[in-house]
N, CA, C and O of each residue as an XYZ file, in Angstrom:
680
protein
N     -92.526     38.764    -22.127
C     -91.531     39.252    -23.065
C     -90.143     39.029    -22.510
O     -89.689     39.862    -21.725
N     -89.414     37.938    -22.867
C     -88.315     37.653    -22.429
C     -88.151     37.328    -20.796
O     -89.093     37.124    -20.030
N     -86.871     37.328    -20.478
C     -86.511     36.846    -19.432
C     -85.940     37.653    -18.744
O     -85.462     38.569    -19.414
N     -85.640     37.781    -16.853
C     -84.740     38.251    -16.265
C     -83.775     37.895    -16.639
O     -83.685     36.858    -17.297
N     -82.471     38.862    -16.248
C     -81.308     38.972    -16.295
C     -80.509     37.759    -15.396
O     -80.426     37.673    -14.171
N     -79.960     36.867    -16.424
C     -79.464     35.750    -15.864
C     -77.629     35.930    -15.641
O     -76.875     35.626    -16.565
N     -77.158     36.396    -14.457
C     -75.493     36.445    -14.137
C     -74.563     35.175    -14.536
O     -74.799     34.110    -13.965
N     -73.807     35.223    -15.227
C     -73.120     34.102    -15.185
C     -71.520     33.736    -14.946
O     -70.913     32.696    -14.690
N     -71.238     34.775    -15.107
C     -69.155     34.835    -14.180
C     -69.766     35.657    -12.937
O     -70.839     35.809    -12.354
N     -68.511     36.069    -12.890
C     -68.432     36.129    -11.125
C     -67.123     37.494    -11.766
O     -66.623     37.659    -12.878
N     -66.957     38.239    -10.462
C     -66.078     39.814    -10.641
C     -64.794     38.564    -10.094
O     -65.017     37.353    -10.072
N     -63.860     39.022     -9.808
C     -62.041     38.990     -9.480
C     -62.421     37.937     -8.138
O     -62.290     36.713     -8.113
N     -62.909     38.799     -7.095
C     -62.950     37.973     -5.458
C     -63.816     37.111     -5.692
O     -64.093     36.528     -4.644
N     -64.527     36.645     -6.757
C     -65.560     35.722     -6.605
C     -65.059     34.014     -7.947
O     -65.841     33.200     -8.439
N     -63.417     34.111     -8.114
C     -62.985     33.283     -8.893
C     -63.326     31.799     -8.758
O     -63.554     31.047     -9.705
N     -63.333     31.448     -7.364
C     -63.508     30.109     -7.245
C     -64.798     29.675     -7.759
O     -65.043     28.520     -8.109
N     -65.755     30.822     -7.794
C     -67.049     30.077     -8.322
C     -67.183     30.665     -9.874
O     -68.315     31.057    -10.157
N     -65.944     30.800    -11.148
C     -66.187     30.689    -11.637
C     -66.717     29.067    -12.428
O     -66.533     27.898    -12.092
N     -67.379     29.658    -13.510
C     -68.273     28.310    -14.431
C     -67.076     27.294    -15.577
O     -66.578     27.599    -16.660
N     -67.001     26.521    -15.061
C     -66.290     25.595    -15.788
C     -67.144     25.116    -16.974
O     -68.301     24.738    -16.789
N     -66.521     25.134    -18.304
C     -67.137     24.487    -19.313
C     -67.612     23.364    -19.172
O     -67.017     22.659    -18.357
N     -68.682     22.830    -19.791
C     -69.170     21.234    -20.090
C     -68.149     19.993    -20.340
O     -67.195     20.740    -20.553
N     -67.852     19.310    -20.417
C     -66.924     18.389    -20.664
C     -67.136     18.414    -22.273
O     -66.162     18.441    -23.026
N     -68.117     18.405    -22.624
C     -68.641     18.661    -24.140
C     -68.106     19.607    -24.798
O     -67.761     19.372    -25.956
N     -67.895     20.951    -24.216
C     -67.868     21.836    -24.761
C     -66.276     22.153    -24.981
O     -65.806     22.815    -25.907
N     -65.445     21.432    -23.749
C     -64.006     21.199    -23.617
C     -63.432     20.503    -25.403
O     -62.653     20.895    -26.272
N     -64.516     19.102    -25.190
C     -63.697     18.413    -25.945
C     -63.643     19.094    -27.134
O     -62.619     19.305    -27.784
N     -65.397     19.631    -27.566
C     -65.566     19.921    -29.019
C     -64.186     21.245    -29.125
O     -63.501     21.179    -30.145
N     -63.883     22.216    -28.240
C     -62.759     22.990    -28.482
C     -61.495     22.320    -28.850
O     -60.863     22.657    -29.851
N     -61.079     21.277    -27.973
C     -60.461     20.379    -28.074
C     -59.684     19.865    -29.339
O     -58.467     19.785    -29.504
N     -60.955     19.460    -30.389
C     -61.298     18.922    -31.241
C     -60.951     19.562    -32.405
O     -60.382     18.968    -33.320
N     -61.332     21.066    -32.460
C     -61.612     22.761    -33.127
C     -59.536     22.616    -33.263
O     -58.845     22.614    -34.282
N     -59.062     22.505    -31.621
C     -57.811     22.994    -32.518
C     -56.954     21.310    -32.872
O     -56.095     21.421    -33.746
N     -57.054     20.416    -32.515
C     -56.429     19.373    -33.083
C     -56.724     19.176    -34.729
O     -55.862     18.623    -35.411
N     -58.007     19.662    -35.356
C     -58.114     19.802    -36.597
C     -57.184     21.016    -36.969
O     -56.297     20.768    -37.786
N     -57.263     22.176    -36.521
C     -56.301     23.248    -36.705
C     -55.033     22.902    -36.760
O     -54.357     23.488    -37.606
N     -54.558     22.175    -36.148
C     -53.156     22.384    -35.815
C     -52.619     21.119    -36.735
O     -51.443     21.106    -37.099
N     -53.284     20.342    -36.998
C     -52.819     19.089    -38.442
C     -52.835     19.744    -39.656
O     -51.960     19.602    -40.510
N     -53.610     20.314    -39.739
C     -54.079     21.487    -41.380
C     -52.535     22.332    -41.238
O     -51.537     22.449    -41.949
N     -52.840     22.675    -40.316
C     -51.245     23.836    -40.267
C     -49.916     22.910    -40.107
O     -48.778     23.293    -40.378
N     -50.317     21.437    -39.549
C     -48.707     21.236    -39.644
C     -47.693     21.384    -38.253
O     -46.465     21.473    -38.268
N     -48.602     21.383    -37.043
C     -48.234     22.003    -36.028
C     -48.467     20.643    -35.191
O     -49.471     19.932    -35.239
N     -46.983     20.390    -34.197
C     -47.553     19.090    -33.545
C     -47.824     19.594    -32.157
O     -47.335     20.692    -31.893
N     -48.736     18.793    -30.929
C     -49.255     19.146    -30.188
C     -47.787     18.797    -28.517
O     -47.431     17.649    -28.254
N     -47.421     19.637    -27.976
C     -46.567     19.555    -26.931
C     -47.349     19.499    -25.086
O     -48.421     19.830    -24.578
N     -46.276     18.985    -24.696
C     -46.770     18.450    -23.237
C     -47.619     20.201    -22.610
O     -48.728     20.520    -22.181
N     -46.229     20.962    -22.917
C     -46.710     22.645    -22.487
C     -47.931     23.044    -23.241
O     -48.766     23.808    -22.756
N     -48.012     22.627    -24.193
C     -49.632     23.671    -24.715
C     -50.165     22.307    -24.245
O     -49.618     22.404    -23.147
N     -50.563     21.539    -24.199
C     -51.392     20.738    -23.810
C     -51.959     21.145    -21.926
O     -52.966     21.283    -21.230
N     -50.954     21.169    -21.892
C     -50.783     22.089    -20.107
C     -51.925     23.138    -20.080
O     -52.930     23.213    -19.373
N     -51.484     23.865    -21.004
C     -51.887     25.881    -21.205
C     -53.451     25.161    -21.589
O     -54.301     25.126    -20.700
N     -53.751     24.607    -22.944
C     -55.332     24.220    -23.185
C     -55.779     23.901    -22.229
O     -56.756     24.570    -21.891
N     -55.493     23.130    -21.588
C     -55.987     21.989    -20.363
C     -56.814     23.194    -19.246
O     -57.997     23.371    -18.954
N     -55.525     23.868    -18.833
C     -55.985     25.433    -17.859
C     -56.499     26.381    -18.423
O     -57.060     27.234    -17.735
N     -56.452     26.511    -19.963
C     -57.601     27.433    -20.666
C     -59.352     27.322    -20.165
O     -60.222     27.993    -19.611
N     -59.171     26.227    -20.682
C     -60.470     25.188    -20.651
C     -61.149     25.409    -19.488
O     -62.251     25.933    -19.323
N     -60.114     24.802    -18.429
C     -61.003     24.422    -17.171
C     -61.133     26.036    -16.364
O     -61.658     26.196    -15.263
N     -60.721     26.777    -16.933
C     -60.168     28.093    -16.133
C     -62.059     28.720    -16.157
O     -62.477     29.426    -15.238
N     -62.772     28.386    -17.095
C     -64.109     29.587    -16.911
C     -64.281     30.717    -16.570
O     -65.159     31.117    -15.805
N     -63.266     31.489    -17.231
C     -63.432     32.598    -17.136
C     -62.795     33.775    -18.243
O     -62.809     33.349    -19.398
N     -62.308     35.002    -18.116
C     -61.829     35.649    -18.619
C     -60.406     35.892    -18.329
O     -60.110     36.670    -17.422
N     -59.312     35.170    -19.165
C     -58.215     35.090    -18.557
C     -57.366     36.245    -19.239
O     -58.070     36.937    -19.974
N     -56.417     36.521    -19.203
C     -55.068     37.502    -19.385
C     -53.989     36.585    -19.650
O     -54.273     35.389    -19.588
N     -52.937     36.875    -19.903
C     -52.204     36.025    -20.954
C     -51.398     35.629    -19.054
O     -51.089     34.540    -18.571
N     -51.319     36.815    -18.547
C     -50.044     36.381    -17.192
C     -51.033     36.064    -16.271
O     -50.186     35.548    -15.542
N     -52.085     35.901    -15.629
C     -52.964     35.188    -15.000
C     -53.230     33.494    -15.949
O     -53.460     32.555    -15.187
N     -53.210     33.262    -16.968
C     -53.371     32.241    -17.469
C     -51.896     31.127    -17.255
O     -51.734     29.961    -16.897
N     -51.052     32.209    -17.684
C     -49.056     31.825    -17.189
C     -48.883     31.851    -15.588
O     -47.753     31.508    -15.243
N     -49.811     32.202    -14.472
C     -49.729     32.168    -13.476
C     -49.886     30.709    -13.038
O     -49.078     29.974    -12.470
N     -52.044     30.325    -13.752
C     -52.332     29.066    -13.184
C     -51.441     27.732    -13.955
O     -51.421     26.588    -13.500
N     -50.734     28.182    -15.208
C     -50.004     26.953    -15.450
C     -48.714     26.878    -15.048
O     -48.236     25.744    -15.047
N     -48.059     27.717    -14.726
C     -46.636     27.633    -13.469
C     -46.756     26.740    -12.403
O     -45.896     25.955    -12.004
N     -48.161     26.956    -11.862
C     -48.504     25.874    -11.047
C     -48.530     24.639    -10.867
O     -48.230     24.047     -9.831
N     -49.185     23.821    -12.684
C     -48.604     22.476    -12.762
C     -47.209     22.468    -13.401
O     -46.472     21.569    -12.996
N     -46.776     23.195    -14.205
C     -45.502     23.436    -14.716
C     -44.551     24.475    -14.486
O     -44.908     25.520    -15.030
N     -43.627     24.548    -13.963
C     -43.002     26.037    -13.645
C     -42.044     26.361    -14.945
O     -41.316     27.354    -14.928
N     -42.080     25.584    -15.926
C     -41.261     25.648    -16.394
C     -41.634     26.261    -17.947
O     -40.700     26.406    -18.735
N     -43.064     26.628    -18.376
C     -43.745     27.089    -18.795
C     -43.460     28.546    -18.861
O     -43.444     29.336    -17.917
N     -43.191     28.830    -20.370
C     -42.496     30.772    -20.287
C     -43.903     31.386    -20.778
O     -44.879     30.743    -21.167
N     -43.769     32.842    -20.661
C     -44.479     33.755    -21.150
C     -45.069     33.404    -22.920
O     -46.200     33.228    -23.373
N     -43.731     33.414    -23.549
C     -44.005     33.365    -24.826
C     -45.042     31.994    -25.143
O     -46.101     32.074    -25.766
N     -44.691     31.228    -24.788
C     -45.203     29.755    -25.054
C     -46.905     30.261    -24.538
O     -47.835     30.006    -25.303
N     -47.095     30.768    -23.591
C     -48.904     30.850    -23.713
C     -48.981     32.264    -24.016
O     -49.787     32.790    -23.247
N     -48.693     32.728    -24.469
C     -48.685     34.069    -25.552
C     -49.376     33.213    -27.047
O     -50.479     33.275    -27.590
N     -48.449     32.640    -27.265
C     -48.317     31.508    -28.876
C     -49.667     30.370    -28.750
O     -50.433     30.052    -29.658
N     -49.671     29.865    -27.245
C     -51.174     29.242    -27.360
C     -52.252     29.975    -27.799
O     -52.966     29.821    -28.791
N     -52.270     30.930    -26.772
C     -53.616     31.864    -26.966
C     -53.531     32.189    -28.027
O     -54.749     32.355    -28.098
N     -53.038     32.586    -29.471
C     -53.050     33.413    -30.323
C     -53.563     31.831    -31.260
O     -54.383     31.921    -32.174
N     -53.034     30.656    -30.918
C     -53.565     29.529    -31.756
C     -55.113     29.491    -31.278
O     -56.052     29.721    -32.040
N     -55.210     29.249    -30.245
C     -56.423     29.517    -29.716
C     -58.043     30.349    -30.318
O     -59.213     29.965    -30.324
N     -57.366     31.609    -30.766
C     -58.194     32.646    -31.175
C     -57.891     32.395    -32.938
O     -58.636     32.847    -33.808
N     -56.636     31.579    -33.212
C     -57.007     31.772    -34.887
C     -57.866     30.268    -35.429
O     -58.462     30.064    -36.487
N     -57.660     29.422    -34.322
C     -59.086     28.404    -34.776
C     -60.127     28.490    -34.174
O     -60.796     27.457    -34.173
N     -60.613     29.507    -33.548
C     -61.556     29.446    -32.863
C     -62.184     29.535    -32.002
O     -63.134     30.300    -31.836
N     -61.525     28.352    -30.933
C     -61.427     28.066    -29.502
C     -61.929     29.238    -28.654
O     -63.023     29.267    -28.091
N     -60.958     30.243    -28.628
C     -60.535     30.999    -27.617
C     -61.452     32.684    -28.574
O     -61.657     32.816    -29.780
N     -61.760     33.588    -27.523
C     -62.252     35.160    -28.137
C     -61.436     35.949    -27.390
O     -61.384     35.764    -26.174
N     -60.504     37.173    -28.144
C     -60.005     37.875    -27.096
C     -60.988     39.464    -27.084
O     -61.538     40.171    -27.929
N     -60.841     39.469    -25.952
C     -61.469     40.535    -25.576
C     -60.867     41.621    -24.594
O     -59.992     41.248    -23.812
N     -61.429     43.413    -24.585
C     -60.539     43.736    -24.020
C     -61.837     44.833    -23.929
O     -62.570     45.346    -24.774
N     -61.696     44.935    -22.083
C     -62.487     45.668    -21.430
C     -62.097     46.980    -21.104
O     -62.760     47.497    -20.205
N     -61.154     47.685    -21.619
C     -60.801     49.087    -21.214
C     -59.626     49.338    -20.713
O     -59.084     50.441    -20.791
N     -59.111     48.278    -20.126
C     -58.242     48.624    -19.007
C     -56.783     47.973    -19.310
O     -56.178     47.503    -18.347
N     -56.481     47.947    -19.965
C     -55.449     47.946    -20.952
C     -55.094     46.084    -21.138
O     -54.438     45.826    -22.148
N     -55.247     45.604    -20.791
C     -55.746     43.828    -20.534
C     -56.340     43.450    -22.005
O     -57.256     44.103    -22.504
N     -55.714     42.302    -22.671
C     -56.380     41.642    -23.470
C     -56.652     40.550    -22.669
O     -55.792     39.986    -21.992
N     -58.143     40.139    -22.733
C     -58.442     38.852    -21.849
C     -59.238     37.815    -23.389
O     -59.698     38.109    -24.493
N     -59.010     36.492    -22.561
C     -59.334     35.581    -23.491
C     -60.639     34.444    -22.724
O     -60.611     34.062    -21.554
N     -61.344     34.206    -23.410
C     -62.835     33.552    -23.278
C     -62.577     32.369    -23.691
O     -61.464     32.245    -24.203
N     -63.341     31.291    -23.637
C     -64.310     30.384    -24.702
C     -65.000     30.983    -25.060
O     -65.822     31.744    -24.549
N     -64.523     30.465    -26.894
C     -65.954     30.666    -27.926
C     -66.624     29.488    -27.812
O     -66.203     28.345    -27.988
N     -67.972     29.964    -27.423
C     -68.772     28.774    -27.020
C     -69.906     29.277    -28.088
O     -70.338     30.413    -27.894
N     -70.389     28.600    -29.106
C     -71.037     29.125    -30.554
C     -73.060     28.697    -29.426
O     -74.232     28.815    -29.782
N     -72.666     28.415    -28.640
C     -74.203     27.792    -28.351
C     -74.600     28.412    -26.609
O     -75.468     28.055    -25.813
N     -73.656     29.332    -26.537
C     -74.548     30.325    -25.521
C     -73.527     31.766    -25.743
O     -72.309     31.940    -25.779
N     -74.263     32.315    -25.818
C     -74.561     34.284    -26.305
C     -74.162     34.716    -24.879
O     -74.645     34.112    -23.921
N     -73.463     35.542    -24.732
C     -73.700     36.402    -23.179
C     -72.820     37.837    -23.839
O     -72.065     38.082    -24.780
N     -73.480     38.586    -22.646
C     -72.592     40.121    -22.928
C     -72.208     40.188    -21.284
O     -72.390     39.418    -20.341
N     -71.509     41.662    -21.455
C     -70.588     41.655    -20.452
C     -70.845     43.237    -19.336
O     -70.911     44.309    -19.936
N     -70.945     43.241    -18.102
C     -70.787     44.216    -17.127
C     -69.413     44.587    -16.665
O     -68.932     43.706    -15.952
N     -68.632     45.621    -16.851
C     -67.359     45.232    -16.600
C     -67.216     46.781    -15.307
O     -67.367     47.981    -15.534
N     -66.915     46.144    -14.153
C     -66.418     47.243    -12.785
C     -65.291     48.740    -12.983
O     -64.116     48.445    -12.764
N     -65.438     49.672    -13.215
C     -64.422     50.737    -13.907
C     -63.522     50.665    -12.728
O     -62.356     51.041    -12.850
N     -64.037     50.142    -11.423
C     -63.042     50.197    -10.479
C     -62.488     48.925     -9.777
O     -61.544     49.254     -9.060
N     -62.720     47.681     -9.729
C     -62.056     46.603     -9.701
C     -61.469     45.653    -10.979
O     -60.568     44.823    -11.102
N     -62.576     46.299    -11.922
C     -61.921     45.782    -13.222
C     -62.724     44.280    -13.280
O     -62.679     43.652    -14.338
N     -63.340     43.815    -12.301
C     -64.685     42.610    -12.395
C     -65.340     42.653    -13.555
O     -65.591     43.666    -14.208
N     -65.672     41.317    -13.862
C     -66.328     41.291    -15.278
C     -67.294     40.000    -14.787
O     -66.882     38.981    -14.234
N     -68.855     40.354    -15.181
C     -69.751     39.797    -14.744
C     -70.587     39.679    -15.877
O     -70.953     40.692    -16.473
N     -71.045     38.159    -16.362
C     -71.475     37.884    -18.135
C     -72.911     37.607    -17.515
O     -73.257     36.950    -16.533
N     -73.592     38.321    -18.414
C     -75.048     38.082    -18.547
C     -75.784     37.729    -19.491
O     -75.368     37.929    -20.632
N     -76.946     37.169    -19.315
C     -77.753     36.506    -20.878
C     -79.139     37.131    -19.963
O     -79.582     36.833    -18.854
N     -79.706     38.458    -21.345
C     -81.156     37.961    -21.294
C     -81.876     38.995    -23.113
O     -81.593     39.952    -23.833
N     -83.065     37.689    -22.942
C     -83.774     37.635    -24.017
C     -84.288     39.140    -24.672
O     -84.711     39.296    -25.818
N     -84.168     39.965    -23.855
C     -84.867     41.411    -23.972
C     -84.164     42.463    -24.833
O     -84.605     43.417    -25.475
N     -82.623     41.867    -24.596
C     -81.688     42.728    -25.005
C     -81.057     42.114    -26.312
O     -80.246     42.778    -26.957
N     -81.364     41.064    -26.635
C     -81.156     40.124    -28.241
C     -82.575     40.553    -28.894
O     -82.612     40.596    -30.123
N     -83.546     40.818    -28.289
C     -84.957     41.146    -29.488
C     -84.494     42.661    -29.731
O     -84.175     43.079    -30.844
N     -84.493     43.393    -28.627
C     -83.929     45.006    -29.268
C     -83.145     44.796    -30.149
O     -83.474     44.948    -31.325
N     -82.152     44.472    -29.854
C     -81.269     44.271    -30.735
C     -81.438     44.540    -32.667
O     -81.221     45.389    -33.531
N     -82.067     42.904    -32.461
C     -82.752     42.597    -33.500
C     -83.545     43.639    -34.401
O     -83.415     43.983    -35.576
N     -84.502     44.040    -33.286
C     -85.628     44.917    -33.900
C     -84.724     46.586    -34.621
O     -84.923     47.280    -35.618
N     -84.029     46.623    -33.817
C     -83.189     47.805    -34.236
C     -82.295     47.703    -35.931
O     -82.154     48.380    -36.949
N     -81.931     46.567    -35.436
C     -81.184     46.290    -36.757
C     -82.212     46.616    -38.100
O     -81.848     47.373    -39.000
N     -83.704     45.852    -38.097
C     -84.129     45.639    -38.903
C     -85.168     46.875    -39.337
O     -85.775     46.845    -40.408
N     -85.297     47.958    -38.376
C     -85.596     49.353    -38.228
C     -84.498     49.830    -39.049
O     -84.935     50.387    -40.056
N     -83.279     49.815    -38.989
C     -81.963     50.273    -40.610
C     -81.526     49.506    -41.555
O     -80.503     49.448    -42.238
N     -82.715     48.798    -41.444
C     -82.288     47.538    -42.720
C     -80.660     46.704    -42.796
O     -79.838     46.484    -43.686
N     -80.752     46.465    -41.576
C     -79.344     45.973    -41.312
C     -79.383     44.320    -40.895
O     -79.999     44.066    -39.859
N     -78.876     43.378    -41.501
C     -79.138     41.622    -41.032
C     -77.382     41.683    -40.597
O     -76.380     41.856    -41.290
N     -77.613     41.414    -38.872
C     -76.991     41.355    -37.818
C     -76.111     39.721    -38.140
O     -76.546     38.610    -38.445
N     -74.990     40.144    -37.944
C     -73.778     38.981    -38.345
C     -73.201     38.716    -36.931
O     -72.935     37.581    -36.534
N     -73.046     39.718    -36.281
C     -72.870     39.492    -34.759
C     -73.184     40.607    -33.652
O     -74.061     41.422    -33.938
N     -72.459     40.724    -32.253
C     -72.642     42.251    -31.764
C     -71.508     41.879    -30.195
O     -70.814     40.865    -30.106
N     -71.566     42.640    -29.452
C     -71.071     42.415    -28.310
C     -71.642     43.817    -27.456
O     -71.783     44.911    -28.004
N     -71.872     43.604    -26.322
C     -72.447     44.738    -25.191
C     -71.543     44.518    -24.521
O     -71.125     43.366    -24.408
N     -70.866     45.762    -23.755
C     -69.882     45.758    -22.801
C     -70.509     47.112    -21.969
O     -70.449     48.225    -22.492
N     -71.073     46.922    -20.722
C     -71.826     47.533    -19.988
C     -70.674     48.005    -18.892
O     -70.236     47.265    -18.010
N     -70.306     49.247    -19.094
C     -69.120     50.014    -18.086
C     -69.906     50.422    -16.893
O     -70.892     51.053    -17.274
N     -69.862     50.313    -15.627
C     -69.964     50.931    -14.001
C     -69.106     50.440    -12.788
O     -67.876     50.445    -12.820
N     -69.836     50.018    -11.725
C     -69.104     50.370    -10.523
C     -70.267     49.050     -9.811
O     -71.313     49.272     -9.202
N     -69.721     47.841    -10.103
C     -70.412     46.806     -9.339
C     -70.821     46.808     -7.548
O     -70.174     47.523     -6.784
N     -71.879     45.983     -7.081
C     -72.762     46.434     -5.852
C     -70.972     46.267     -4.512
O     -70.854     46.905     -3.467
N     -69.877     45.210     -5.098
C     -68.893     45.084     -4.010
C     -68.298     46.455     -3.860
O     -68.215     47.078     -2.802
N     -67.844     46.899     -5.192
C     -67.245     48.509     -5.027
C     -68.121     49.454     -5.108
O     -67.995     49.722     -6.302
N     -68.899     50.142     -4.732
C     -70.152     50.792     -4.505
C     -70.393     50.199     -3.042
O     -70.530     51.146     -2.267
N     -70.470     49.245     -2.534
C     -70.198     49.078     -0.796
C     -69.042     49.386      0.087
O     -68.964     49.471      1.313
N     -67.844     49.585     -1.208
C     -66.620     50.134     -0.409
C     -66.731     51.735     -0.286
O     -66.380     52.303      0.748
N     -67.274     52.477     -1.471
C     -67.154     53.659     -1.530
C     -67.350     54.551     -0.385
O     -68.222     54.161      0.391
N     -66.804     55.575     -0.098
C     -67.013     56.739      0.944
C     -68.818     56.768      1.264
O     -69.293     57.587      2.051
């Protein structure tokens, strides 16, 4: 009956091994807002091209000033507002999901339509660690259909105190 619990980000100290998208999965986003942004009338600039580029490759759960951090890096010249205005293009074609774990942070994802994960999020480092397993999509399911309810979507956001902070504790 289903599967173990498969981890797939990594908490804050464990960034370098976050999961970089597919090259596939880049372009088809890619793709998602260059159709968006012709429909609207919107032409594509060196700076958001910058900001997508580090969206993309970033794999993870970014924040609007951690996202303005890693593109200062190739560009310093890159303001607040300007990936404020990406991300929000981002999330109205698609691309991008914002999400917000408690802690006063709107963070932004790939919408990736072809893998499902929910989320463990640290009450005390604020780490966010994505998981996929099969056990917790059949409940799901079965629940729904126990209140006669046909499930359009859902999200799990699992609040504690991950095994790094729980090794710091007193």
């Amino acid at each position: 009956m289903g599967s173990a619990p498969s981890p797939k980000g990594h908490d804050r100290a464990e960034r370098e091994g976050a999961h970089e998208p597919s090259a596939e999965t880049q372009e088809h986003a890619r793709e998602l807002l260059r159709a968006f942004m012709a429909k609207q009338g919107l032409r594509s600039t060196d700076q958001r091209r910058i900001i997508v580029d580090t969206f993309l490759a970033s794999g993870e759960h970014v924040s609007i000033e951690e996202l303005l951090g890693l593109v200062r890096a190739r560009d310093p010249r890159v303001g607040y507002a300007t990936v404020y205005r990406t991300l929000k293009l981002l999330t109205e074609c698609g691309v991008a999901n914002e999400r917000q774990f408690g802690d006063g942070l709107t963070r932004y994802e790939l919408a990736d339509d072809s893998s499902h994960h929910d989320h463990l999020i640290c009450t005390v480092c604020n780490g966010i660690t994505e998981f996929e397993d099969e056990r917790v999509e059949e409940i799901q399911e079965e629940i729904a259909a126990r209140y006669g309810f046909r499930l359009r979507s859902h999200k799990h956001e699992l609040y504690g105190v991950c095994p790094s902070c729980q090794a710091k504790a007193p």
